[in-house]
C-alpha positions in Angstrom: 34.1 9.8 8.3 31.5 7.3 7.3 28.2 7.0 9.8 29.5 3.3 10.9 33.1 4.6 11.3 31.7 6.8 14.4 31.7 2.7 16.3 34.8 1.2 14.7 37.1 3.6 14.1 39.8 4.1 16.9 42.0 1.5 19.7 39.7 2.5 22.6 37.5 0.1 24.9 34.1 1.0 23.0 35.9 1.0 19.6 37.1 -2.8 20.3 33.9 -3.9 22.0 32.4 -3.0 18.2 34.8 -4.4 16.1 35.6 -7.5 18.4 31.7 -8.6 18.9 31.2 -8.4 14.7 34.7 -10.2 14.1 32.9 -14.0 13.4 33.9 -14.0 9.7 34.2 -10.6 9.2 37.9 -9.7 8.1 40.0 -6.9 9.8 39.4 -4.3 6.5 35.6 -4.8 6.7 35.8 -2.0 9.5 38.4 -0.3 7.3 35.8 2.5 6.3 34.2 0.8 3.6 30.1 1.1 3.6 27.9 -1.0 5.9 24.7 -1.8 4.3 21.9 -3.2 6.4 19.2 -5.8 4.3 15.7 -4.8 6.2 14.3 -7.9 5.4 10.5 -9.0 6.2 10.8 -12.4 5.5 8.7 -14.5 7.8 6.6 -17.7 7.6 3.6 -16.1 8.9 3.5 -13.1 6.2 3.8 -15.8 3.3 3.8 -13.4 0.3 7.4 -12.1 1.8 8.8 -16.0 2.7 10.9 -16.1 -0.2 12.9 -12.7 0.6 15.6 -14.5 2.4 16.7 -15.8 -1.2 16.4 -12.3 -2.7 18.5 -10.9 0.2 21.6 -13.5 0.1 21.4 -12.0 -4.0 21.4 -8.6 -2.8 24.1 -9.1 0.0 26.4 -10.7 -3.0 25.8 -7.4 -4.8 27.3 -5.3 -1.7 30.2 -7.6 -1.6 30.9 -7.2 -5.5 30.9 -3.3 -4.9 33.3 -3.2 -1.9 30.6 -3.0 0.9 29.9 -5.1 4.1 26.6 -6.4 4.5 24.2 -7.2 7.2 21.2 -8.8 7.5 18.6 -7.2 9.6 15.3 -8.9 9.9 12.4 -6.2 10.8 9.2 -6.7 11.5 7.0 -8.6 9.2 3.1 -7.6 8.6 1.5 -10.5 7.0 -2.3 -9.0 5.3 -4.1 -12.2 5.1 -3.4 -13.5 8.9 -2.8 -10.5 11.4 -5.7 -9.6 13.3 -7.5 -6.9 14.2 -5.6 -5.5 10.4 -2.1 -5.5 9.4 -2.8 -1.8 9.4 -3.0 -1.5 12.9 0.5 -2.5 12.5 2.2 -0.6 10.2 3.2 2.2 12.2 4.7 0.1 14.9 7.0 -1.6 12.1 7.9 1.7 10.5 8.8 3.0 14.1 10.5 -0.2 15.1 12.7 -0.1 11.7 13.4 3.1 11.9 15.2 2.6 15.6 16.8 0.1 14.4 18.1 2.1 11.7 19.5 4.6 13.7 20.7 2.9 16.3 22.8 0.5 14.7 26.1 1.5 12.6 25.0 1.3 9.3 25.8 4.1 5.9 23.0 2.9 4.0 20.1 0.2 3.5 18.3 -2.2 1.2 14.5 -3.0 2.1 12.9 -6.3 1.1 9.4 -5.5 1.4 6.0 -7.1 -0.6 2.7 -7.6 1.4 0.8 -5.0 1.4 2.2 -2.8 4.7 5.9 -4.1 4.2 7.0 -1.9 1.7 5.5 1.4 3.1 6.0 0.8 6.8 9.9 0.4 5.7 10.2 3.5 3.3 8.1 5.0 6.3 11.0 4.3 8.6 14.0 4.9 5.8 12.4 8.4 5.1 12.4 9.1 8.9 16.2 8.3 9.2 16.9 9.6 5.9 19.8 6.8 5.6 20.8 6.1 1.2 17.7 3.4 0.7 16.2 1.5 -2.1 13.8 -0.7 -2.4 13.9 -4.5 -3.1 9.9 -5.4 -4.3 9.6 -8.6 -3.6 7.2 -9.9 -6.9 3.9 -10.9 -7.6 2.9 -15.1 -7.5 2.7 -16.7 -10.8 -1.3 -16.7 -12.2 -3.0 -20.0 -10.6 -5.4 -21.7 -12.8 -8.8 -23.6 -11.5 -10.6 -25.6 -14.2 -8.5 -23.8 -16.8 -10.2 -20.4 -16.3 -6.9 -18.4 -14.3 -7.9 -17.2 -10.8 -6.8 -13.6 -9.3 -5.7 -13.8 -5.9 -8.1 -12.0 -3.7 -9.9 -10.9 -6.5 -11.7 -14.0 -7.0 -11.8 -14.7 -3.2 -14.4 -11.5 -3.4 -16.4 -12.9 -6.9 -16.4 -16.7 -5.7 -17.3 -16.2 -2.1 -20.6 -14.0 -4.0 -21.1 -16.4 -5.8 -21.7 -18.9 -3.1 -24.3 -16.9 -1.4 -26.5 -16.2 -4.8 -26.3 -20.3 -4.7 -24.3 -19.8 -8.4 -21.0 -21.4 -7.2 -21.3 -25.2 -4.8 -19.3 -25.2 -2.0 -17.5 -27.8 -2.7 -16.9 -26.3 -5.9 -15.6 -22.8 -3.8 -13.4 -25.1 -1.9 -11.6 -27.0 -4.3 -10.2 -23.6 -6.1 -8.7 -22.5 -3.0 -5.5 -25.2 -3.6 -5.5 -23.4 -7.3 -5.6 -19.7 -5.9 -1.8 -19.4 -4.9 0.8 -21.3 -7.7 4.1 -20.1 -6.3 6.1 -17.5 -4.2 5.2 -14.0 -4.3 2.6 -11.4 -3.7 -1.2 -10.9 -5.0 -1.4 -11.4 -9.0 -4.0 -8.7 -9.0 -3.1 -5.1 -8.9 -3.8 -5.0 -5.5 -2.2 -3.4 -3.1 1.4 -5.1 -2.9 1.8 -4.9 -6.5 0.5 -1.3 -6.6 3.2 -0.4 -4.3 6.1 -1.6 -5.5 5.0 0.2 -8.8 4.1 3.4 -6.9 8.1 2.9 -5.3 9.3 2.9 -8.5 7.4 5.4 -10.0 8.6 7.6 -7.3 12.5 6.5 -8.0 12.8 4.3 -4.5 14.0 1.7 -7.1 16.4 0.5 -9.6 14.2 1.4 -13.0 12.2 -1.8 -14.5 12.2 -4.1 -11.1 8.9 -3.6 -10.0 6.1 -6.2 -11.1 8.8 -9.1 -11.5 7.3 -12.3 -10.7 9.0 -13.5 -7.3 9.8 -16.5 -9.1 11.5 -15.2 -12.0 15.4 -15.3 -11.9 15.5 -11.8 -12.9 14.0 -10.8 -9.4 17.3 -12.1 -8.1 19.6 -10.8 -10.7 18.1 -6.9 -10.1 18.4 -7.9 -6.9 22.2 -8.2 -7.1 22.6 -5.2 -8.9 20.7 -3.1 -6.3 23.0 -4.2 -3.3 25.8 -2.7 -5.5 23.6 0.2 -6.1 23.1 0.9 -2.7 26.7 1.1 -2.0 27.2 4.1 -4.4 24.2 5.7 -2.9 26.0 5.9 0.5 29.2 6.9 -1.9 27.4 9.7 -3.3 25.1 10.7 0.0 21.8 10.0 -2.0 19.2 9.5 0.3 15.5 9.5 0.8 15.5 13.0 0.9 16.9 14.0 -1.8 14.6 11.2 -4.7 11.4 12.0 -2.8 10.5 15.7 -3.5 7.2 16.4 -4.5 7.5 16.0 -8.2 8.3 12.4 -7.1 4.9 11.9 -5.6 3.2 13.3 -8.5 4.8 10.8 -10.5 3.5 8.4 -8.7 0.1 9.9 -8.6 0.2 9.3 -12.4 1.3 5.9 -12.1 -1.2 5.2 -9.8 -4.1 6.3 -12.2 -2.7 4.7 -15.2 -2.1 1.2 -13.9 -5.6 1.2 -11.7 -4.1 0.9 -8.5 -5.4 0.5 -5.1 -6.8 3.5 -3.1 -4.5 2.2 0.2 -1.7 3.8 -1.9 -3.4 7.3 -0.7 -3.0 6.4 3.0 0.6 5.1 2.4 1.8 8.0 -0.1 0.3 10.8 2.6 2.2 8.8 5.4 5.5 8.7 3.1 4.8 12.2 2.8 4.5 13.4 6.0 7.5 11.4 7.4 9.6 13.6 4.8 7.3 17.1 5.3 6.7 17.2 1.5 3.8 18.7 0.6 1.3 16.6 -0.3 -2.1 16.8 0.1 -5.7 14.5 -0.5 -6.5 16.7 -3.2 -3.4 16.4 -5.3 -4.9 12.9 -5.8 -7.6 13.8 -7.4 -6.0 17.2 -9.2 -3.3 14.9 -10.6 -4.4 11.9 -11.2 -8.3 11.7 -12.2 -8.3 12.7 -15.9 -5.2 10.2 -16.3 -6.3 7.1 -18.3 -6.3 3.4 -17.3 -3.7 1.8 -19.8 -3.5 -1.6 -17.9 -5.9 -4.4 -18.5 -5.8 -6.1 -15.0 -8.1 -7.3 -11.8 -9.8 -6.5 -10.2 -10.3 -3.2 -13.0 -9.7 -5.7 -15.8 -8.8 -9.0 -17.0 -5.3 -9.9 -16.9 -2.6 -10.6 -13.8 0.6 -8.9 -13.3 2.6 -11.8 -14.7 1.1 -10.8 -18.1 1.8 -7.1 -17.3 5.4 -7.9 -17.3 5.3 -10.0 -20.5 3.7 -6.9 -21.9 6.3 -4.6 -21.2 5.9 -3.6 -17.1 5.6 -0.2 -15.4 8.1 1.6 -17.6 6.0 0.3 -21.0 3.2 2.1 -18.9 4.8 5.1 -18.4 6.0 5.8 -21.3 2.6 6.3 -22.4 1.7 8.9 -20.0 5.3 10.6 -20.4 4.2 14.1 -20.8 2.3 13.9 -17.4 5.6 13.2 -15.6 8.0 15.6 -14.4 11.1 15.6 -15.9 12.9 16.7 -13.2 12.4 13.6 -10.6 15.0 11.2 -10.0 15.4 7.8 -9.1 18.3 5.8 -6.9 20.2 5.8 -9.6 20.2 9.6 -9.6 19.1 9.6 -13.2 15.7 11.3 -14.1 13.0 8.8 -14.7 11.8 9.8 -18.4 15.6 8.5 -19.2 14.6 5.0 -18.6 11.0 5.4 -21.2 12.8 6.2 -24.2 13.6 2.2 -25.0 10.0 0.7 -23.0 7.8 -0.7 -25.4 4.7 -2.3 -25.0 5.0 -5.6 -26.2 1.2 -6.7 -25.6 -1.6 -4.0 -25.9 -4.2 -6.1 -24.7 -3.0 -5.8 -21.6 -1.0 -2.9 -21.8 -3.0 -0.5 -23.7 -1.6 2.3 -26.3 -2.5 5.8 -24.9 -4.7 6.2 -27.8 -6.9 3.2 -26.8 -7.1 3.4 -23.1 -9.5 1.0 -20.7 -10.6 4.5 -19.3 -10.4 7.4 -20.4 -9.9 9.6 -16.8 -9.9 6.7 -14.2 -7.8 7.9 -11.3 -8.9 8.0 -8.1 -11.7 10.6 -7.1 -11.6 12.7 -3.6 -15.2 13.6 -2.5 -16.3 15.9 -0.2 -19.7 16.9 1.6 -21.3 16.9 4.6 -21.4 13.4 5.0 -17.1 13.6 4.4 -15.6 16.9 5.5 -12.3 15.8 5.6 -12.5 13.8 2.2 -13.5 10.2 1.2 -12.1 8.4 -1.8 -13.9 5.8 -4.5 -12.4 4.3 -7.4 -13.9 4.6 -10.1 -12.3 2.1 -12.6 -13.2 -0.6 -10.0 -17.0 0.8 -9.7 -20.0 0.2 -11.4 -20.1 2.9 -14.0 -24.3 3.5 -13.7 -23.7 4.0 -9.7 -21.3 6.8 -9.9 -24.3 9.1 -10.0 -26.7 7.6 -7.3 -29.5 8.3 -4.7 -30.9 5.9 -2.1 -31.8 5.2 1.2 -29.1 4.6 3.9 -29.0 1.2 5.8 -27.0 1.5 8.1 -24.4 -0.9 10.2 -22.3 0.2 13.2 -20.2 -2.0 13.4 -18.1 -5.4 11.3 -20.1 -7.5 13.8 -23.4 -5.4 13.5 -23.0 -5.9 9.4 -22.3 -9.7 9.5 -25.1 -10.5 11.6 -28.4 -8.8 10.1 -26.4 -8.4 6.6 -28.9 -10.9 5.1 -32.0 -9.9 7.3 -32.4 -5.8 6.8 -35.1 -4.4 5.3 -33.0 -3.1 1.7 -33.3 -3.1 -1.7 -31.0 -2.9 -4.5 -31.3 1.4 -4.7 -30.0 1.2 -1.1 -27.3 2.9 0.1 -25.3 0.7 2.7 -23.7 2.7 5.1 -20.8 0.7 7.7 -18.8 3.2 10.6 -16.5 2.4 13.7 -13.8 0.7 10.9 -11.5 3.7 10.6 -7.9 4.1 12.2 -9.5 4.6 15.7 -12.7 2.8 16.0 -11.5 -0.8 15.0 -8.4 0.5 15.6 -6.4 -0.1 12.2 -8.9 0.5 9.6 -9.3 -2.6 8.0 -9.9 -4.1 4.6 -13.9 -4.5 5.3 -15.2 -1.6 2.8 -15.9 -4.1 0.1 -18.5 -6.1 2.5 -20.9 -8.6 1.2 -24.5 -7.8 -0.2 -27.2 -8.9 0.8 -27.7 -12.5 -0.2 -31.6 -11.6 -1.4 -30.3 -9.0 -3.8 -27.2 -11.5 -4.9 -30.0 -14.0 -5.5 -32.0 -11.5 -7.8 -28.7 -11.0 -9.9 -27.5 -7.8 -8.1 -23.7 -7.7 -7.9 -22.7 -4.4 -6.6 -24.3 -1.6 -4.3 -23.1 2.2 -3.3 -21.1 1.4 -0.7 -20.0 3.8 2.0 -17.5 3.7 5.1 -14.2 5.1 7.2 -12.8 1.5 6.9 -10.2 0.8 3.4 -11.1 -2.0 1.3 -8.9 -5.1 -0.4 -6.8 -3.1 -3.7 -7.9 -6.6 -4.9 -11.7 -5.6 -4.2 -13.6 -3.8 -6.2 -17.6 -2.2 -6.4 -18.7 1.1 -6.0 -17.5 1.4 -2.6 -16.5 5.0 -1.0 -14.0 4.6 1.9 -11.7 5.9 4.0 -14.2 8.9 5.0 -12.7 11.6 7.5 -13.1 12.3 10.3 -14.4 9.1 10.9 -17.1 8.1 13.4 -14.9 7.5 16.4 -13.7 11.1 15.9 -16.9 12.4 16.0 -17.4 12.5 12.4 -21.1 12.8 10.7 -21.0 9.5 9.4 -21.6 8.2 12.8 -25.1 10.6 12.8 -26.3 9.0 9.7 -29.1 7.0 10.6 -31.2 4.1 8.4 -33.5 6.0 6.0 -31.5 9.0 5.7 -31.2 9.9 2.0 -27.6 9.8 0.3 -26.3 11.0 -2.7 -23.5 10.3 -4.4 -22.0 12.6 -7.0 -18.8 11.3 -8.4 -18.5 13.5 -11.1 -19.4 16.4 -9.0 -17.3 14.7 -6.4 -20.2 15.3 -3.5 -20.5 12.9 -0.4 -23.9 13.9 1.3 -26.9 13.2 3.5 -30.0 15.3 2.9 -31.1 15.6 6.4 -31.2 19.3 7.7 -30.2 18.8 11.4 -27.5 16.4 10.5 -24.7 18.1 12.9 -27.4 18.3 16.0 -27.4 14.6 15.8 -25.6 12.8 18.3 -22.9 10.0 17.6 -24.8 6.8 17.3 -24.5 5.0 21.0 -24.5 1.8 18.9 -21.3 2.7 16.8 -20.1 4.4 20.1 -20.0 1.2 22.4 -19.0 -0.6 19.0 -15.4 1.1 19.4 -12.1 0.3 20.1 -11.0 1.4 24.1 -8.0 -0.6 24.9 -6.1 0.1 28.1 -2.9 -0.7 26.9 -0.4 -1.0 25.1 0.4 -0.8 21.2 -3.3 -0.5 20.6 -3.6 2.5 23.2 -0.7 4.6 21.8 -2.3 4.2 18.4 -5.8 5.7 19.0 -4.0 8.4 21.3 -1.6 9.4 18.2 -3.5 8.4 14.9 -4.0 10.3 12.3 -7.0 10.4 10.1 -7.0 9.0 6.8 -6.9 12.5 4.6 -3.4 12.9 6.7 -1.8 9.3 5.8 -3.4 7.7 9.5 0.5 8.0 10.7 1.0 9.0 14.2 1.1 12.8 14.9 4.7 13.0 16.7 6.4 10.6 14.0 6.2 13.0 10.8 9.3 14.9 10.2 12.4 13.5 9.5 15.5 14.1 11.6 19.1 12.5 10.8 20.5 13.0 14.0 22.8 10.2 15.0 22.7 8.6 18.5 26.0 9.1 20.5 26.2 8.1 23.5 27.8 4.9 23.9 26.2 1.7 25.3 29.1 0.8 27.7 
């Protein structure tokens, strides 16, 4: 008996009250056994990179229809980057738990997830993972490339460079406002490989979708045509009981490791792949990051490690062109939703464009993926990303200034005694301090140094930065300050060294662990007394684990049964 079939099926009281509240439109033989898909959409108005997804799903639902299933539109809840406040972060945990109720609550056999912003497509693989329902994933596209003054603009990207600008008195004002109607052309996600698009590629590499849909422009009729094809997808997948569970081994994440690295992608796909993880118990690890992916070359051309946007990586060929390439770093034996093995889609990819997609043989960088340091300033693991860094700075000693807080930073940002050797240091941003761990890793320099020409600094907090972003910037460093971590007993004129290629994270000061916690970055920190934000710094995570909540990893299928009436 099909999972939905446990409400309709039978003539008693609780068996009508099912059928009888669904019948408006809905034909007798929809509850005849046939597959109930559920379409998680995010779609909302206030998460505009995911506006468009109500489009996408009426494509996908026509799919389910075409295959013999029944589906239903379930809107989840939507995480827009650019608006929510404190961070969409903070959020993402709440929308995976909140889909994933909704999930099992309701009588559905399988489910398609419409996902693009940044948190969207994790928080809902989160969720399908937990329930371990038959899922795939729906990306939905990055924006077309805007265009100010003919010179093409990368969303987010150039927010960072412009907004630099500006303060080194290099860019007008007026000139910085007048791009911003330029910035966004059309529907769809960030142009840059940040974040969203490095998700929807890291889904596909780990077989969460139909083979060649990720980094299709949202506006591109093909986005709607693979969308069709994956609602009929998804009702084989509840035919043939493929779930989560049984795509997402750890070969999978590997995969995707290798993806990662190759296409220069964002270091939030570390926090979202551990959380992934988790939710399934696969065993995945910080280190496997590094292990797997840091000798793998950069073969895409693309901000904020390179030129081009993702609407020229698809001309060029897309992920699977990509892949190809790096082939004999994947494992043969993943699978994807269509339960074939993921090298069976490379044999025909070609790249079509190498200056944007380059040949193996010719790569942007030769080992680029991201590196894991450790040291006593990072016992639990920091991350960089070192296609997006200044190359001379990978190997660097200075003198920590130090901020403890996003407000501290703004404020005497332009007015601390630093020069350009300096080693900015910025705590109480990771998941419990802020609470969320935001995007604020990648914050400004001082306007002094921007004036002298300086464009990039070491960088060093627990906070995540922008995949758009880029510098020399070492985040997500565990155990952050609000959990008593030594990055909250650095003090300004501490010395720091960074040692990428030794991957060492440390402050030369002897009685570093006698130190107390700054009171500074200590009254700096979150302490809500209710609520969302209270359950999240009671549960969190650190980054090196994903910054999940501690009771929601492990899945578990069981259904609910008792009845509602």
């Amino acid at each position: 008996m099909r999972r939905s079939q446990q409400w309709y099926a039978g003539d008693d009281r609780n068996a009508y009250i099912h059928r009888a509240w669904m019948r408006r439109g809905l034909p007798r033989e929809a509850f005849d056994g046939r597959p109930h898909i559920a379409i998680a959409n995010t779609a909302s108005d206030l998460t505009p990179c995911n506006a468009h997804l109500t489009e996408v799903a009426k494509s996908v639902a026509d799919g389910v229809w075409a295959a013999g299933g029944v589906p239903l539109h379930l809107p989840v809840m939507s995480l827009g980057e650019t608006l929510l406040r404190p961070t969409a972060m903070l959020f993402r945990n709440l929308a995976a738990m909140a889909t994933e109720e909704m999930l099992r609550a309701n009588p559905i056999d399988g489910v398609v997830l419409l996902g693009g912003c940044d948190k969207t497509i994790p928080a809902l693989l989160m969720a399908a993972c937990s329930v371990d329902l038959p899922a795939l994933v729906v990306p939905g596209g990055p924006m077309l490339t805007g265009h100010f003054r003919g010179v093409p603009l990368g969303c987010g990207t150039d927010v960072w460079r412009l907004s630099e600008e500006v303060r080194a008195g290099t860019l007008s004002r007026d000139d910085f406002m007048r791009s911003e109607s330029s910035m966004i052309r059309s529907r769809g996600h960030c142009n840059t490989m940040g974040t969203a698009s490095t998700m929807a590629c890291v889904t596909e590499a780990l077989g969460m979708t139909i083979p060649g849909l990720a980094g299709t422009p949202a506006p591109d009729s093909g986005l709607l045509e693979m969308a069709h094809q994956s609602g009929k997808l998804s009702v084989s997948l509840v035919d043939e009981d493929r779930r989560p569970s049984t795509v997402l081994t750890r070969e999978s994440f590997l995969n995707a490791i290798v993806a990662l690295a190759a296409i220069g992608g964002s270091t939030n796909a570390v926090v979202h792949l551990l959380a992934i993880a988790g939710r399934l118990g696969v065993d995945l690890s910080l280190d496997d990051f590094d292990r797997t992916g840091a000798d793998v070359p950069l073969l895409v051309d693309l901000q904020p490690a390179g030129r081009h946007l993702m609407d020229d990586m698809h001309r060029a060929g897309g992920l699977l062109a990509v892949l190809r390439e790096v082939a004999d770093l994947l494992s043969p034996d993943a699978i994807t939703v269509t339960g074939q093995p993921l090298e069976s889609y490379l044999e025909t990819a070609r790249i079509h464009d190498d200056t944007v997609i380059r040949p193996r043989s010719a790569p942007l960088q030769e080992s680029a993926g991201i590196a894991v340091l450790r040291g006593n300033l990072a016992p639990s693991g920091a991350v960089i990303k070192p296609a997006a860094a200044t190359p001379a700075l990978l190997t660097h000693r200075g003198r920590a200034v130090v901020f403890d807080s996003v407000e501290h930073m703004y404020a005497t940002i332009d007015t601390v005694d630093v020069d350009e050797d300096s080693v900015l240091v910025l705590r109480g941003c990771g998941p419990k301090g802020y609470p969320g761990m935001p995007e604020v890793g990648n914050f400004p320099l001082p306007a002094k140094l921007l004036a002298k020409g300086v464009r990039d600094m070491v960088r060093i907090s627990d906070a995540r930065m922008s995949g758009t972003a880029y510098g020399t910037v070492v985040l997500h460093v565990a155990p952050e300050a609000a959990a008593g971590g030594p990055l909250g007993r650095v003090r300004t004129g501490d010395p720091i060294v960074l040692d990428v290629p030794d991957r060492r994270l440390d402050v030369e000061v002897p009685d570093l662990a006698e130190r107390p916690i700054a009171q500074a970055t200590a009254d700096a920190c979150a302490a809500p007394a209710r609520g969302w934000q209270r359950l999240y710094i009671d549960h969190v995570l650190q980054a090196d684990e994903g910054a999940d909540l501690d009771f929601l990893r492990g899945a578990t299928t069981t259904p609910p049964t008792r009845e509602s009436h």
